[in-house]
C-alpha positions in Angstrom: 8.4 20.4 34.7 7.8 22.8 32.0 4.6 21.0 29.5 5.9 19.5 26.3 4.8 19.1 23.2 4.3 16.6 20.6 3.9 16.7 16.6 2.4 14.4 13.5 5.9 13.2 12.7 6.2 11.4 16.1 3.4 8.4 15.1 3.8 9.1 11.1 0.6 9.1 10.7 -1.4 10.6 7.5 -4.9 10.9 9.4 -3.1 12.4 12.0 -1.1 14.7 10.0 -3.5 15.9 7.6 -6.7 16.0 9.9 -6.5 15.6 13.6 -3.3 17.4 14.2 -4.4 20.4 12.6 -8.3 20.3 13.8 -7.0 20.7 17.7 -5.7 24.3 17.2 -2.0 23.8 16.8 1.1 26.0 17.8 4.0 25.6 15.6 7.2 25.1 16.4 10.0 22.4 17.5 8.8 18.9 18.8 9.7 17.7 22.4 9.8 14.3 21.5 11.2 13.8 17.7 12.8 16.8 17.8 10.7 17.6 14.0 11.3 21.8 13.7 8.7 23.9 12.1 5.8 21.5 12.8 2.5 21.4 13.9 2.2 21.3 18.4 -0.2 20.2 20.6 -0.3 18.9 24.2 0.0 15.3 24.1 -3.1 14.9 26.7 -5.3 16.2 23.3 -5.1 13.1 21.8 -6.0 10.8 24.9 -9.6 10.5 23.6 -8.0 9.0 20.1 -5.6 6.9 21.8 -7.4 5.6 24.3 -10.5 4.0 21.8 -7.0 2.4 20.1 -5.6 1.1 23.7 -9.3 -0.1 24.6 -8.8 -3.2 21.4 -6.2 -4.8 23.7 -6.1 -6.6 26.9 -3.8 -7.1 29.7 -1.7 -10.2 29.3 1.2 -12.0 31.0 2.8 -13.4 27.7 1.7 -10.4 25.6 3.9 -7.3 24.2 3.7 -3.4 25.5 1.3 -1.3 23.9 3.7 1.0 22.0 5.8 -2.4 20.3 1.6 -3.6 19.0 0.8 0.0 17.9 4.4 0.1 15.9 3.5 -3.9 14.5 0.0 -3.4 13.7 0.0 0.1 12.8 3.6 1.2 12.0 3.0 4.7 14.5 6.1 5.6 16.3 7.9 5.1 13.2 10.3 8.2 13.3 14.1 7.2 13.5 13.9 9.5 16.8 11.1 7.4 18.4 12.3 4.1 19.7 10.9 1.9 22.4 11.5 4.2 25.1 11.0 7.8 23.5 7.6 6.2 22.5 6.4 4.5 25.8 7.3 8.0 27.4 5.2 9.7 24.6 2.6 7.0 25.0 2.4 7.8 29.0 1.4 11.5 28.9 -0.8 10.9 26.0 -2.8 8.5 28.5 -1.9 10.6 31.5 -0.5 6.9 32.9 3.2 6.3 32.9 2.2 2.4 34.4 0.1 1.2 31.7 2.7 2.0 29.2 5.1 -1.0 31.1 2.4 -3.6 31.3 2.0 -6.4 28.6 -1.0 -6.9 26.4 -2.3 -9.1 24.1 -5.1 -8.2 21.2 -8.9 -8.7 22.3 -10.0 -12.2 20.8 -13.3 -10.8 20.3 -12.4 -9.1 16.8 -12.0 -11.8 13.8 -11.7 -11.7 10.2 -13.0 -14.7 7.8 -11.3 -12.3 4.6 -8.2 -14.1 4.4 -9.5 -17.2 4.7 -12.2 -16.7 2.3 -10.0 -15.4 0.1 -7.3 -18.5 -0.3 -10.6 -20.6 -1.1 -11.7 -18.1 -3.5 -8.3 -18.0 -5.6 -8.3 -21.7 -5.2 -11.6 -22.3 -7.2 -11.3 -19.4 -9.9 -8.0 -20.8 -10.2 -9.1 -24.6 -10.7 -12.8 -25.3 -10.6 -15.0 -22.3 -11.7 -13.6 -19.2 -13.6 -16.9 -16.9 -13.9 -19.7 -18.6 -11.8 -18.0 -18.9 -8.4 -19.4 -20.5 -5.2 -17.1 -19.1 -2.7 -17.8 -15.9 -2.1 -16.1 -13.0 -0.2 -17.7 -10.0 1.4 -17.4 -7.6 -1.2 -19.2 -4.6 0.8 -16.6 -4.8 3.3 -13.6 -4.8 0.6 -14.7 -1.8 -0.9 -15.2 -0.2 2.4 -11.2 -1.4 2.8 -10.2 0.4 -0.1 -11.5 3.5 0.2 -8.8 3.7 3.6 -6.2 3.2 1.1 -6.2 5.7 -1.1 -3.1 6.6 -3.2 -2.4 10.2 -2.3 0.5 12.5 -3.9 0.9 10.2 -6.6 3.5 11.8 -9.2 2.4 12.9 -12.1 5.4 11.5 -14.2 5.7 7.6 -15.4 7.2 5.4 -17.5 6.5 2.5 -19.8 9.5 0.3 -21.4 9.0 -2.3 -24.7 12.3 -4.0 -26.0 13.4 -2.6 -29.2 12.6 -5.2 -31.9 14.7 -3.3 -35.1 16.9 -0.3 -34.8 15.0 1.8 -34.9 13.5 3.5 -31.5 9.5 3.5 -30.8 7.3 6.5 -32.0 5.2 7.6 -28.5 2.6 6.3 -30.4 3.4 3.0 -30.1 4.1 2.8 -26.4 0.3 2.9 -25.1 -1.2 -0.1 -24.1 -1.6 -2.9 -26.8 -4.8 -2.8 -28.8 -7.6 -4.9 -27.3 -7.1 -7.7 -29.8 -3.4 -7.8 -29.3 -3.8 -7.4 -25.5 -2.4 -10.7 -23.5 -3.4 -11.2 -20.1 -1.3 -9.7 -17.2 -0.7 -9.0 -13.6 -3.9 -6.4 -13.9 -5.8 -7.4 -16.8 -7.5 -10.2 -18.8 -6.7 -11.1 -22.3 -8.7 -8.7 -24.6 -8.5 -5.6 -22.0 -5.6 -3.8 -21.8 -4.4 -1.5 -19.0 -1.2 0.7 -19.3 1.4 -0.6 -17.4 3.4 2.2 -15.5 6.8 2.3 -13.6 7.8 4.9 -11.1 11.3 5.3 -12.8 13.0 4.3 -16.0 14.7 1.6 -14.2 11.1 0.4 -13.2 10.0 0.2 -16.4 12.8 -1.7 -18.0 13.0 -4.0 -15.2 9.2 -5.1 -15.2 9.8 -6.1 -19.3 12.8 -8.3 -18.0 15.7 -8.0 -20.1 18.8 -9.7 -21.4 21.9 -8.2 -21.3 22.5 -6.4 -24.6 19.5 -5.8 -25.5 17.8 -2.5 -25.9 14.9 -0.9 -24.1 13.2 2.4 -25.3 11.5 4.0 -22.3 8.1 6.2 -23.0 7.4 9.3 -20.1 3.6 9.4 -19.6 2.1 12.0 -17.6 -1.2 11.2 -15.6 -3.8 13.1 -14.0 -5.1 13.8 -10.8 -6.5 10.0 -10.1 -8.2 8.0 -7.6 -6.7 4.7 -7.2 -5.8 1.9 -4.8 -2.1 1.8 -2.8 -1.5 -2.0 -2.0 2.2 -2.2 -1.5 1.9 -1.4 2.2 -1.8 -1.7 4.3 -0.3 -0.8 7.7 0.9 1.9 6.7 -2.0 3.6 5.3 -4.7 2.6 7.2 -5.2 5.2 10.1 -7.1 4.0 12.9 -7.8 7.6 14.0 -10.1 7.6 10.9 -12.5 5.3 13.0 -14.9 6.5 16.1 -15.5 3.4 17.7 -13.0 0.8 19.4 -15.4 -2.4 17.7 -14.4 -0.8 14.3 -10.7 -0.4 14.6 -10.6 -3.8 16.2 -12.2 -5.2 13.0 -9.8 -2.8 10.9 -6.5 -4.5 12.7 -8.5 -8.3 11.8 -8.8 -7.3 8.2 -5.5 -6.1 7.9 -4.0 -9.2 7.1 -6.0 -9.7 4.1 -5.1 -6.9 2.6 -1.6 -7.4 2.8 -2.6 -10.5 1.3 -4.4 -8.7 -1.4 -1.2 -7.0 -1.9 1.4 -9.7 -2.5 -1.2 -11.4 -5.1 0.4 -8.2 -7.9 3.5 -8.2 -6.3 3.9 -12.3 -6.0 6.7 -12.7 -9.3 5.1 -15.0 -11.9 7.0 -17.5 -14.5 5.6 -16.7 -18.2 5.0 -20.4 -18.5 2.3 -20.3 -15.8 1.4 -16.7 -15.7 -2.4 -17.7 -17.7 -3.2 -19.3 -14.8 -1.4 -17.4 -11.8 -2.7 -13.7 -13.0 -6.1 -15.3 -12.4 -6.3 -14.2 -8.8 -5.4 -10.6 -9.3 -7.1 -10.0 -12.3 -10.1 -10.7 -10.4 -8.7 -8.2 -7.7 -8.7 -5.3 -10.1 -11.4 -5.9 -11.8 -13.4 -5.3 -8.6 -11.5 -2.2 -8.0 -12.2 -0.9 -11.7 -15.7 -1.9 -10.7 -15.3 0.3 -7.7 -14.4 3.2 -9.0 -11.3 3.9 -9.1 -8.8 4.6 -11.6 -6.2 2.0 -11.3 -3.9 0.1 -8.7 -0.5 0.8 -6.9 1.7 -2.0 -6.5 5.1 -2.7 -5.5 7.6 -4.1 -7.9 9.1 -7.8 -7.5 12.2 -7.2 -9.9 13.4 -3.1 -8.8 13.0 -0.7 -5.7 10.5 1.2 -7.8 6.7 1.1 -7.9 4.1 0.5 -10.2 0.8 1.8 -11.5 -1.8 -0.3 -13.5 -3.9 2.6 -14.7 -7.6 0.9 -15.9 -7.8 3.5 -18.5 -5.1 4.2 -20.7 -6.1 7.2 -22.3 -5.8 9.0 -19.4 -1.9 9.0 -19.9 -0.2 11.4 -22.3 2.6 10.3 -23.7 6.1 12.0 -24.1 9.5 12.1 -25.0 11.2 8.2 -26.0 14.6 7.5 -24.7 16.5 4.4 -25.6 18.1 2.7 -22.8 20.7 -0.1 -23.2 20.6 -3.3 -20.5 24.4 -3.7 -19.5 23.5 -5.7 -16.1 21.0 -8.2 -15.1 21.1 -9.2 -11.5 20.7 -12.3 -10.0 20.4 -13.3 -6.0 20.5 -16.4 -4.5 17.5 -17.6 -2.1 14.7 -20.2 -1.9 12.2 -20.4 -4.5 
């Protein structure tokens, strides 16, 4: 049979396809597998080393699931529309040279733990209700920062937006749709009271919804252009964090424990608030970008709770230069019906 070849967009990847794929020498051409054209090749067998550290964080088990179905939960790989169950576990088999492993069941080693999570929801609880600034529970905070730098927002786009209900007839100058001066700065998702942070929305719509509207009322919608920055993605963990990144099985099985905290971490600006209790619910993710403004970076990505959109919590607002202002009017507010 005649040797086939595989491509980045088969595991959808972004260590993969930025750095391994093309430090092993690729051809280009049409993928074997996902049927990708124009893409980077290589032999599947030159990414058995990579694999086979990710395989070794699993154990055979009777009541466990293949190896591809925990490499698509844990890691979301094999996500192409092309590469289902099968396609994968026939992938999977030449990567490993073993078409037999790829049929057995296995369970993740119990030997890799995470106390984040857990830490965490005691942590919220007392800056929440018991101690705002002098805390007793504490998190490690080495290890966090060590988590964030793996999920780094890359190709961010450079245009935003930033919506305030009109108040008169008149629509907003640019200048007045920064971020609130520090005195007039409430707290939010992002910030405390007294430091602001611009609030940004992928699209219009974004904006607008985040401000929730009544219907009839008018929005006017600021574009802001960023930079270049270095900021944290938290809408989706799995997705971004590559184990291929890692050289040792001990440290992507500690990468798969932690994981679940930073989804965690995720849902805590994504989590929708009521006004009437947002002084006291912000609390938790305040803290949470405070740490990561501590850390260095720029701001925050976050998904939105009210649109498809995302949003950006950039830590310093003057990075932002502000553009045209375009009045928007609120004919439709939608509501859905689910458990609280």
């Amino acid at each position: 049979m005649a040797q086939r070849f595989c491509c980045p967009e088969c595991f959808d990847d972004r260590s993969l396809r930025d750095q391994l794929f093309p430090s092993l020498g690729p051809s280009h051409g049409t993928c074997d597998f996902c049927g990708t054209a124009n893409t980077h090749l290589v032999e599947p067998g030159n990414l058995a080393n990579y694999f086979e550290l990710l395989v070794n964080i699993y154990e055979p088990s009777e009541d466990g699931k293949s190896l591809v179905e925990w490499m698509k939960d844990d890691w979301q790989l094999f996500s192409h529309r092309r590469m289902d169950i099968a396609h994968a576990k026939e992938l999977l088999g030449e990567i490993l040279d073993d078409g037999d492993i790829v049929r057995r069941s296995f369970a993740p080693s119990p030997s890799y733990i995470s106390e984040g999570l857990a830490q965490w929801d005691k942590l919220r609880d007392e800056m929440m209700y018991a101690n705002r600034w002098f805390l007793d529970v504490a998190i490690d905070l080495d290890r966090l920062d060590e988590l964030f730098g793996m999920l780094l927002s890359l190709h961010l786009p450079r245009q935003w937006y930033r919506a305030r209900l009109r108040a008169e007839d008149e629509v907003f100058p640019i200048e007045k749709m920064g971020a609130p001066p520090k005195r007039r700065s409430s707290h939010g998702r992002a910030n405390p009271a007294g430091i602001p942070y611009l609030y940004l929305g992928s699209l219009p719509e974004t904006a607008v919804a985040e401000i929730r509207p009544h219907t009839g009322e008018v929005a006017c919608v600021a574009e802001f252009t960023i930079p270049d920055i270095k900021a944290v993605d938290l809408r989706n963990p799995r997705k971004l964090v590559s184990p291929f990144i890692l050289s040792e099985s001990s440290a992507i099985g500690q990468l798969r424990a932690d994981l679940p905290f930073l989804e965690r971490l995720g849902e805590e600006l994504t989590r929708p608030v009521q006004p009437s209790g947002a002084a006291i619910d912000y609390i938790p993710s305040q803290y949470l970008c405070e740490f990561i403004k501590k850390s260095g970076f720029d701001g925050v990505v976050y998904r939105s709770s009210v649109s498809d959109g995302i949003n950006l919590a950039l830590f310093n607002p003057e990075q932002a230069v502000g553009g045209n202002v375009t009045p928007y009017n609120v004919t439709k507010v939608s509501v859905a019906v689910g458990a609280a």
